[in-house]
C-alpha positions in Angstrom: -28.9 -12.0 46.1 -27.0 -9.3 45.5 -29.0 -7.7 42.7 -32.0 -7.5 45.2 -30.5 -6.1 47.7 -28.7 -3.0 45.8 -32.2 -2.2 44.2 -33.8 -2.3 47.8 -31.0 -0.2 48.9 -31.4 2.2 45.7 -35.2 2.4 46.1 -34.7 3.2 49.5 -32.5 5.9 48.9 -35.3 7.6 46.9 -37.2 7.9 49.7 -40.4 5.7 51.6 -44.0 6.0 51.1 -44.5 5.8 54.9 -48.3 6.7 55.7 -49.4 6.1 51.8 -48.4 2.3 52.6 -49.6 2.1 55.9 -52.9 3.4 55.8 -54.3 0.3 53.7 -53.6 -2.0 56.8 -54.3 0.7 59.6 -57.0 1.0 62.3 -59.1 3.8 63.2 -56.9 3.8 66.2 -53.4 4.0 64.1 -55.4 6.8 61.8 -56.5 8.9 65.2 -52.9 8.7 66.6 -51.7 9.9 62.9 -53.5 13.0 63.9 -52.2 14.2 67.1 -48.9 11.8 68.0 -47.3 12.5 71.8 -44.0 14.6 71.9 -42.4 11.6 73.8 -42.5 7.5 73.2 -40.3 4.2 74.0 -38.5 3.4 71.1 -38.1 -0.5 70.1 -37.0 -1.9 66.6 -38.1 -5.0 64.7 -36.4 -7.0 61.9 -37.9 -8.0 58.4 -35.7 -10.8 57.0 -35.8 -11.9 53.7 -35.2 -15.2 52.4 -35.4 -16.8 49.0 -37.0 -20.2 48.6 -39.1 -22.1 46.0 -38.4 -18.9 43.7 -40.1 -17.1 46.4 -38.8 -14.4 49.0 -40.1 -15.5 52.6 -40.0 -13.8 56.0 -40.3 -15.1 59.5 -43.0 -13.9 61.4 -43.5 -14.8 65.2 -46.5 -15.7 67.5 -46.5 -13.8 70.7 -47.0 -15.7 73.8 -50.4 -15.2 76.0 -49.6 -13.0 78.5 -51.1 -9.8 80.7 -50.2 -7.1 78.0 -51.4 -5.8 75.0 -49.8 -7.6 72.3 -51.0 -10.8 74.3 -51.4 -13.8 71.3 -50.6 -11.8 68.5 -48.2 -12.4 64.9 -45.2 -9.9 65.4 -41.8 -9.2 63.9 -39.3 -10.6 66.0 -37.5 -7.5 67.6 -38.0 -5.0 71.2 -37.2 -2.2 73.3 -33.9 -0.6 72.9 -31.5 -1.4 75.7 -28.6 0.8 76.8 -26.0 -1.3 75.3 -27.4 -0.9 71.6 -25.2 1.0 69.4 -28.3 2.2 67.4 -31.7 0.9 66.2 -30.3 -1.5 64.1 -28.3 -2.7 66.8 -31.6 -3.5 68.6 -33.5 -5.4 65.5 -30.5 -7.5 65.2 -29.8 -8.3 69.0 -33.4 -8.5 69.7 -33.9 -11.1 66.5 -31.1 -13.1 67.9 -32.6 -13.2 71.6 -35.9 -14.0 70.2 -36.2 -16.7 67.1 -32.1 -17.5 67.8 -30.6 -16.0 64.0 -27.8 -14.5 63.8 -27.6 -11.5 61.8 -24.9 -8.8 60.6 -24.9 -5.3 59.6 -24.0 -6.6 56.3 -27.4 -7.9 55.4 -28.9 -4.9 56.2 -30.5 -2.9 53.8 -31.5 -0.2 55.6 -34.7 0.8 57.6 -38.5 1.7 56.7 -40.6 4.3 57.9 -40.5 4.6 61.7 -44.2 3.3 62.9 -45.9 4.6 66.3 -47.9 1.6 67.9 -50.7 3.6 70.6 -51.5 0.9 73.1 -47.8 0.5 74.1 -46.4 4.1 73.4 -43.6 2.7 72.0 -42.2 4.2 68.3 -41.0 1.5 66.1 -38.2 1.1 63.5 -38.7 -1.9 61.0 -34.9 -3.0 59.7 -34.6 -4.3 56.5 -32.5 -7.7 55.7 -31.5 -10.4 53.9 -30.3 -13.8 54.2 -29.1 -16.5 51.1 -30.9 -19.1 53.3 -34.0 -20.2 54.8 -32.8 -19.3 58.7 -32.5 -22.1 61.8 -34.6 -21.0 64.3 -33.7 -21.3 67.9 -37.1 -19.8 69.6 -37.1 -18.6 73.4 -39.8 -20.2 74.6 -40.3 -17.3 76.8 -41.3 -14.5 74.6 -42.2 -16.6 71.4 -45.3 -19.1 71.1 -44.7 -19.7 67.3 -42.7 -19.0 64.0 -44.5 -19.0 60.7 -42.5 -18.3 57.3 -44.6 -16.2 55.2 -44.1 -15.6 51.4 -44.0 -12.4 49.6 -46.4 -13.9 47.1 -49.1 -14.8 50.1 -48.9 -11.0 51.3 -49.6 -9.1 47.7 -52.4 -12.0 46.9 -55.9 -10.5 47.2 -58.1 -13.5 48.5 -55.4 -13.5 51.6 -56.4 -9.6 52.4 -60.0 -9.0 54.9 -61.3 -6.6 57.0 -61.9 -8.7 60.3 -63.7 -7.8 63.7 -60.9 -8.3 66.6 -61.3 -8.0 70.5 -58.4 -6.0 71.4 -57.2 -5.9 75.1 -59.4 -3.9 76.8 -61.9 -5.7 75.6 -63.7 -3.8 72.8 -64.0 -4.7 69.3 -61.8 -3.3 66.7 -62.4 -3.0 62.9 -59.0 -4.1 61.4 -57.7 -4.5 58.1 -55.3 -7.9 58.4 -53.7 -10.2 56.2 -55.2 -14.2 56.5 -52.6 -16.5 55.7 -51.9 -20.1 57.1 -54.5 -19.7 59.9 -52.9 -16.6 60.9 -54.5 -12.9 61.2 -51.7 -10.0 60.4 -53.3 -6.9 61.9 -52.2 -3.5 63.5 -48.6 -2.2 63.2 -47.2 -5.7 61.7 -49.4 -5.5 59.1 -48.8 -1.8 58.2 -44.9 -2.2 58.6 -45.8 -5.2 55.6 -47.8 -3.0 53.3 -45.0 -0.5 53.3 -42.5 -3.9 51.9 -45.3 -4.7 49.6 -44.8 -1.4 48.5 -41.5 -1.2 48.1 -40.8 -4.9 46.4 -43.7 -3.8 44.2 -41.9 -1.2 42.6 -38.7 -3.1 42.6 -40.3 -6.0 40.1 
């Protein structure tokens, strides 16, 4: 536990690949906004927290209820919007994580934070926090803002045969060529899945 974490937190400190990571699971939408980002976005934070089990490091991922917006039905990171009484962004992934899936989480599992993300159909700029627990979590899910919690393994996101390029209707109705990952019945596509490669990245050169 705690060799993993000080060799996250040391290849952290030697910087992130950002945009080298994201661009495998990026859209032609995430690639235009690359080129010519607004001066001003909402800022939110999400958490990625690691757990070991079966000799395998897991994450929780969460299914998005259907609702009038544009992440209607899709597999997020629990997290949101920063609120005025967050100390900082961390502050947000970990209230927000607590609010959402009902774990508890403190600064001390942190690791630190990957490469900030900006997500065009919401104008929001996102901060994905780094974590890790000794435990597989207990999930308490608000039924309001999550439809789902799936546990995905490490092992499930590097593994080629769960990786497609896969036609998706987006919310104003078009189609959108998306890069996604395909694991338990679940498609991984858009910011999620870039804010994974960059993890896959990073785990990948801590082996």
């Amino acid at each position: 536990m705690k060799g993993i974490k000080n060799a996250l937190k040391n290849r952290l400190d030697k910087g992130l690949p950002g945009w080298q990571a994201h661009l495998r699971m990026s859209t032609s939408v995430h690639q235009n906004a690359r080129i010519s980002p607004p001066q001003r976005t909402r800022k939110a934070a999400v958490l990625i927290l690691l757990f070991p089990n079966q000799d395998e490091w897991w994450l929780p991922l969460i299914l998005r209820p259907t609702y009038d917006g544009v992440h209607s039905g899709q597999m997020a990171l629990p997290g949101g919007k920063v609120e005025p009484e967050d100390q900082d962004l961390i502050a947000t992934a970990l209230r927000e994580t607590y609010e959402e899936i009902g774990v508890r989480v403190d600064r001390d599992q942190v690791v630190g934070v990957l490469s900030d993300l900006y997500i065009p159909p919401s104008n929001i700029t996102v901060t994905p926090v780094l974590a890790i627990c000794s435990q597989v979590p207990r999930y308490y899910p608000d039924p309001n803002e999550v439809a789902g919690i799936t546990e995905v393994s490490i092992y499930d996101l590097q593994h080629p045969e769960n990786y497609l390029i896969k036609e998706i209707q987006v919310f104003n109705g078009s189609l959108l060529k998306a890069p996604s990952f395909q694991i338990q019945g679940k498609t991984i596509w858009g910011a999620t899945a870039m804010m994974l490669s960059e993890l896959l990245f990073i785990m990948k050169e801590i082996d």
